[in-house]
C-alpha positions as CSV (number, residue, x, y, z in Angstrom):
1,X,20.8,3.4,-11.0
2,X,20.6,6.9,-9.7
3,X,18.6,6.7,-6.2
4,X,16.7,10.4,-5.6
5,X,16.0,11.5,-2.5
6,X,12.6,12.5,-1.4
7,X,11.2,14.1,2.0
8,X,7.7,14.0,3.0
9,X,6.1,16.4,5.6
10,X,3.9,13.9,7.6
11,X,2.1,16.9,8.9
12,X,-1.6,16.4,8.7
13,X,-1.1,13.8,6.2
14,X,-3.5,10.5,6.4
15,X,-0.9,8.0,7.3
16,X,-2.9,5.0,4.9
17,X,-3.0,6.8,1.5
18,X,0.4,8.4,2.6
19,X,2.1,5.0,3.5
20,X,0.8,3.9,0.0
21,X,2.3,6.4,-1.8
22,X,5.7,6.1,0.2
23,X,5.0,2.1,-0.7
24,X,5.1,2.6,-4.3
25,X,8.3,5.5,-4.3
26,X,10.2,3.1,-2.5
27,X,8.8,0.3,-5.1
28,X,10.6,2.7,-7.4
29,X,13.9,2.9,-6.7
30,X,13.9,6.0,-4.9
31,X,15.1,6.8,-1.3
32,X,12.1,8.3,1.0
33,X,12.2,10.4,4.3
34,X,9.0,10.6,6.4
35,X,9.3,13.9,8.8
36,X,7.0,15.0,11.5
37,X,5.4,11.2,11.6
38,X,4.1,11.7,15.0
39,X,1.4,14.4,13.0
40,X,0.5,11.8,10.6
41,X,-3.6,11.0,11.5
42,X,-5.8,7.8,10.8
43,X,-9.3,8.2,10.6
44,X,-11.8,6.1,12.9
45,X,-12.6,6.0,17.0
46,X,-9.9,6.4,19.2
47,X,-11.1,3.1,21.5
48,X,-11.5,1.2,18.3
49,X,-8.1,2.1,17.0
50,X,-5.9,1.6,19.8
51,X,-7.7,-1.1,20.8
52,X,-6.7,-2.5,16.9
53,X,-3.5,-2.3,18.1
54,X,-2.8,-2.9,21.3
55,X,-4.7,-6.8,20.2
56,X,-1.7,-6.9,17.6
57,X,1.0,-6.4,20.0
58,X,0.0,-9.0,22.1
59,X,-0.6,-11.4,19.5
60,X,2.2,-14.6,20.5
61,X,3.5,-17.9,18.7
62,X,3.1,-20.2,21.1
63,X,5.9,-22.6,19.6
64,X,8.4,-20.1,19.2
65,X,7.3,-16.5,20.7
66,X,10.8,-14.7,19.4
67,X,9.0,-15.4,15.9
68,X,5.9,-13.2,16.7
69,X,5.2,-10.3,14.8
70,X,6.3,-7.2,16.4
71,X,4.1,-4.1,16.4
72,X,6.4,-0.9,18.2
73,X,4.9,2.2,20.4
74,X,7.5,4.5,19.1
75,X,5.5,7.1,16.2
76,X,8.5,6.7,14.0
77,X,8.9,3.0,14.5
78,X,5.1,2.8,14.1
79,X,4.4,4.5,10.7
80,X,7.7,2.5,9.5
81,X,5.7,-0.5,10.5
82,X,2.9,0.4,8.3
83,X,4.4,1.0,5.3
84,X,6.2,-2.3,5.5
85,X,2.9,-3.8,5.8
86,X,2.5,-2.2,2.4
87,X,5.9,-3.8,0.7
88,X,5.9,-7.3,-0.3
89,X,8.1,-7.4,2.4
90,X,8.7,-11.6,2.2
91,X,10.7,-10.8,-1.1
92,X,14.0,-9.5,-1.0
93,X,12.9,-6.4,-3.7
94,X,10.5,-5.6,-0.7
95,X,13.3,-5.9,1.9
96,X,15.8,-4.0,-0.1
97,X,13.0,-0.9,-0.5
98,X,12.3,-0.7,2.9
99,X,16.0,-0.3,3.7
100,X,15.8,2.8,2.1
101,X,13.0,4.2,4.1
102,X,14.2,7.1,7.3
103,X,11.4,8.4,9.0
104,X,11.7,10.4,11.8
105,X,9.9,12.5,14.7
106,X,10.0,15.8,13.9
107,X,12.1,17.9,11.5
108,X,15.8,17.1,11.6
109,X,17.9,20.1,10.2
110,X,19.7,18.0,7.2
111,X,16.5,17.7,6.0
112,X,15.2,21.0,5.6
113,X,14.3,21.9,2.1
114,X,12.4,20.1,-0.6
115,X,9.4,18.2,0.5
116,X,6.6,16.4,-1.8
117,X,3.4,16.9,-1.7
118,X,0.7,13.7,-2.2
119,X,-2.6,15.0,-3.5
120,X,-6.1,13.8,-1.8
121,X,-3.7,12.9,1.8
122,X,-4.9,16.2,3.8
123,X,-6.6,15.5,6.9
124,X,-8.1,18.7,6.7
125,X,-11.0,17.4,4.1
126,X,-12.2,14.7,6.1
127,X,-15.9,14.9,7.3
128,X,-14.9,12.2,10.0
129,X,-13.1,11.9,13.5
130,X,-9.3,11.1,13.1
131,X,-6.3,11.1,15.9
132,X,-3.0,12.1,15.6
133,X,-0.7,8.8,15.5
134,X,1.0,10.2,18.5
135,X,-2.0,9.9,20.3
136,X,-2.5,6.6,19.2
137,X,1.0,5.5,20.1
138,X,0.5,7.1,24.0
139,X,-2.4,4.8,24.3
140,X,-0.2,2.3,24.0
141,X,2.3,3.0,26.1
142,X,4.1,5.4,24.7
143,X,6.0,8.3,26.6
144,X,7.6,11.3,24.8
């Protein structure tokens, strides 16, 4: 199997339709690089969305808290977390396609060069409020 390397700019992308399409390249076989995931934007309120958020990391198993789901305040970690949500994760096809997912904040230089482009993911077109994820992520607790 021949694995092909792909890069996307996470620059003004929406970071649900992005993560999708990430989802289904990884589904694929083919090895994925998210740059710039700290410009990646979701669309709603501010309060509502890190509110969303900060719920989920608190969220605890009582029995065994090492066993609770873990929700990170690093961008990178962050979108990562997201598109995992999108893999069927709980099967080892899942698992072995998110090992081949590298994202990263900002542009590091072995990845300059060819990037792809997922139509109908600009943020530019919304009509509607959206945050950056960094944003996000320093509501809840982030610093960098």
């Amino acid at each position: 199997m021949v694995i092909v390397m792909k890069v996307v700019d996470g620059n003004n992308l929406i970071l649900g339709r992005a993560a999708s399409n990430v989802a289904k390249r990884l589904m694929l076989g083919e090895e994925v690089s998210i740059i710039n995931a700290e410009k990646m934007v979701m669309s709603g309120d501010l309060a509502y969305l890190s509110g969303k958020y900060a719920a989920r990391r608190t969220m605890k198993d009582k029995a065994t808290p090492e066993h609770s789901p873990k929700w990170p305040r690093r961008p990178d970690l962050f979108v990562r977390r997201i598109v995992r949500g999108m893999l069927p994760f709980d099967a080892s096809r899942g698992r072995i396609a998110f090992k081949r997912l590298r994202v990263y904040i900002g542009t590091p230089d072995n990845l300059e060069g060819e990037k792809v482009e997922f139509p109908g993911t600009n943020a530019e077109k919304l009509n509607t409020k959206y945050h950056t994820v960094s944003l996000i992520c320093g509501r809840l607790g982030f610093k960098g």
